[in-house]
Each structure stands twice: as structure tokens, then as C-alpha cells.
C-alpha positions in Angstrom: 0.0 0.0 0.0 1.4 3.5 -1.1 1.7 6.1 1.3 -1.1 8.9 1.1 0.4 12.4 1.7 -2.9 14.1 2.3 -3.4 11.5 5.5 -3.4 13.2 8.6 -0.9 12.2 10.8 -0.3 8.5 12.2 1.0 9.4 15.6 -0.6 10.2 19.0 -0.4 13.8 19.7 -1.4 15.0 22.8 -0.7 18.3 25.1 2.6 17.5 27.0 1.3 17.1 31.2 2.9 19.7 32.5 4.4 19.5 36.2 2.9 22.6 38.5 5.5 21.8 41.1 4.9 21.8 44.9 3.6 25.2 46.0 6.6 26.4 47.9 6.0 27.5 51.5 6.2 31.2 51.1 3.2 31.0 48.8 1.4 28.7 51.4 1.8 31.1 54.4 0.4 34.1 52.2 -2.6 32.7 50.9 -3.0 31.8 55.0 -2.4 34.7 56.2 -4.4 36.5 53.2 -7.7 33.9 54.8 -6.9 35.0 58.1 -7.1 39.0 57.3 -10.2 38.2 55.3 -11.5 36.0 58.2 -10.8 39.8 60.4 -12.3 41.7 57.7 -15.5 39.4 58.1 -16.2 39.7 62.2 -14.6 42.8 63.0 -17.2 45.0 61.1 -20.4 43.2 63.0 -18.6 43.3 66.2 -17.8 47.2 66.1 -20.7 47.7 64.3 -23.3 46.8 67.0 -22.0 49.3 69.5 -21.0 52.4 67.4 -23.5 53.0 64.5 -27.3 53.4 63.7 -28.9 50.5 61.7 -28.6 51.5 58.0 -25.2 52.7 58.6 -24.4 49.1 59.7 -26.6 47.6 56.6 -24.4 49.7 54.3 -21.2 48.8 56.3 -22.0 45.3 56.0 -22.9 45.4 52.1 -19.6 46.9 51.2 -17.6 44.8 53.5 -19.6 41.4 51.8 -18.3 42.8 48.2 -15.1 43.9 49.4 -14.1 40.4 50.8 -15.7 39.1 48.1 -13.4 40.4 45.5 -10.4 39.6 48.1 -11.4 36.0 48.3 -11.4 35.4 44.8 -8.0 37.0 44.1 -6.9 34.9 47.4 -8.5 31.8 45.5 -6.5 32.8 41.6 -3.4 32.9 43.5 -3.5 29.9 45.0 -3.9 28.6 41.8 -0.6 30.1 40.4 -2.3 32.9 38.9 0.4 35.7 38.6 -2.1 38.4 37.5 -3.5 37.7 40.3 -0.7 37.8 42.7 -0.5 41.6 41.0 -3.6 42.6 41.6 -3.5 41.6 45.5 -0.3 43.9 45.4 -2.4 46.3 44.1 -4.9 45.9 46.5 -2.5 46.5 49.9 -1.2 49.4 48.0 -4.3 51.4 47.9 -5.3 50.3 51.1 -2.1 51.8 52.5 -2.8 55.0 50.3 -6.0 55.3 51.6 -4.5 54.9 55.1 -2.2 57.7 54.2 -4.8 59.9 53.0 -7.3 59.7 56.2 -4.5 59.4 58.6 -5.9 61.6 61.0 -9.1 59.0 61.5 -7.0 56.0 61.7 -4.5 57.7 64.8 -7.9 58.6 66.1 -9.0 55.3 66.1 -6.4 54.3 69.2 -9.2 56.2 72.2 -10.5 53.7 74.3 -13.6 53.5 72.8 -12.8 52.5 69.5 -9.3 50.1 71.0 -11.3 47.3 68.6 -10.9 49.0 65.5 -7.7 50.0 65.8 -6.6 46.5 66.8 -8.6 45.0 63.7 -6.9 47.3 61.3 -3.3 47.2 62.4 -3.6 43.7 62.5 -4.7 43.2 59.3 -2.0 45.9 57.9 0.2 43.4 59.2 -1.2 40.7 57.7 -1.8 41.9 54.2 2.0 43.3 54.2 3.6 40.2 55.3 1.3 38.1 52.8 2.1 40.2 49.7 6.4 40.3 51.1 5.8 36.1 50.6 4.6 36.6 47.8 7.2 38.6 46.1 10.0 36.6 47.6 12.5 34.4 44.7 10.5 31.3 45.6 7.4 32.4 44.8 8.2 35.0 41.6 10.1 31.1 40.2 6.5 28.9 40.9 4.5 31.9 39.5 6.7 32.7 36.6 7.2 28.8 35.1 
């Protein structure tokens, strides 16, 4: 039997399986520590909520907190899954919240009377959270398991 040149090819061809590699630790840690400010950005708004504002303040509050972490879960959910855009865009999203820090810096030092000791706490805290997540996941480690 003559060969047929118009015959698609003979041979199995399939996508190569590429390896994804062990998420290294840095990466692990930051996506923890980015649940963990979440998880504060969740119960810290009802808890100071109930004591210092009126009900539709609280409503509103609570609306723009359930989008905000919203938005923040799924970009802690893309890079998990080695999604460098979205690694970017968590960047992105400390750096405004440190902007907008800068900007209404006279509310935040406010924020450390007695009376509002809670808030303060919840954002420092999560400050610190959100900046030691996003140094992880910056570090060579992580840029070579988001970059293959």
C-alpha cells in the first residue's frame, strides 16, 4: 500500500502534562495569612458595628464589607492557583489600602481612644497581615512557581 500524503498524521499527539510543582511555602503562608485577614475583615465590622452606628449605617457597612471580601477571596483563590495576575492585583490591592490609610491618617491615629481600642486592633492587625502576605509573595521562591 502507497503512502497517502494528504493523511493526517499516524502518531498520538497529545498536550505535554505539564508538572505545576509543589507550592513552595512562602506562597502557602500568604494565601494563609491572606484567609486569616479576610476572616478579620468578616467579624470585625459586626462586632464594632453593633456598639457604634445606627442600623442602616451598619446595613451599608455590612454590604460593602460582603463585596469587598468578596473580591479579596477570589484574588486569594486565583493565587492559589498560580495565577500571577492575580498575585499583581493583591499587590495592588494593599497598596491602595495603604494610600488610603495615608490619606485619612488623621481618623486611623484617632481610632487608638479607648472606645474605638477594637478598630484599631482589627486594622493594624490586618495591615500586618496583608503586608507580610504580599512580602511572601514577592520573595525568589514564589516569583520562580508563579513565573514557570
Amino acid at each position: 500500500m502507497e503512502r497517502n500524503l494528504y493523511a493526517p498524521p499516524a502518531a498520538p499527539v497529545a498536550d505535554p502534562l505539564e508538572s505545576l510543582g509543589d507550592r513552595p511555602a512562602q506562597v502557602a503562608w500568604a494565601v494563609w495569612l491572606l484567609w486569616v485577614s479576610v476572616a478579620i475583615g468578616v467579624i470585625a465590622p459586626v462586632l464594632q458595628s453593633t456598639v457604634f452606628f445606627s442600623f442602616n449605617t451598619v446595613l451599608l457597612m455590612l454590604a460593602v464589607n460582603l463585596v469587598r471580601n468578596a473580591v479579596a477571596a477570589w484574588l486569594i483563590l486565583k493565587t492559589g492557583e498560580r495565577r500571577n495576575w492575580a498575585r499583581i492585583l493583591v499587590l495592588a490591592w494593599v497598596l491602595v489600602g495603604i494610600g488610603l490609610i495615608a490619606y485619612r491618617w488623621q481618623v486611623y491615629i484617632g481610632s487608638f481612644k479607648a472606645s474605638s481600642l477594637l478598630g484599631a486592633a482589627t486594622w493594624v492587625t490586618k495591615l500586618a497581615l496583608d503586608c507580610t502576605a504580599v512580602a511572601l509573595l514577592f520573595t525568589p521562591a514564589a516569583n520562580r512557581w508563579f513565573k514557570q
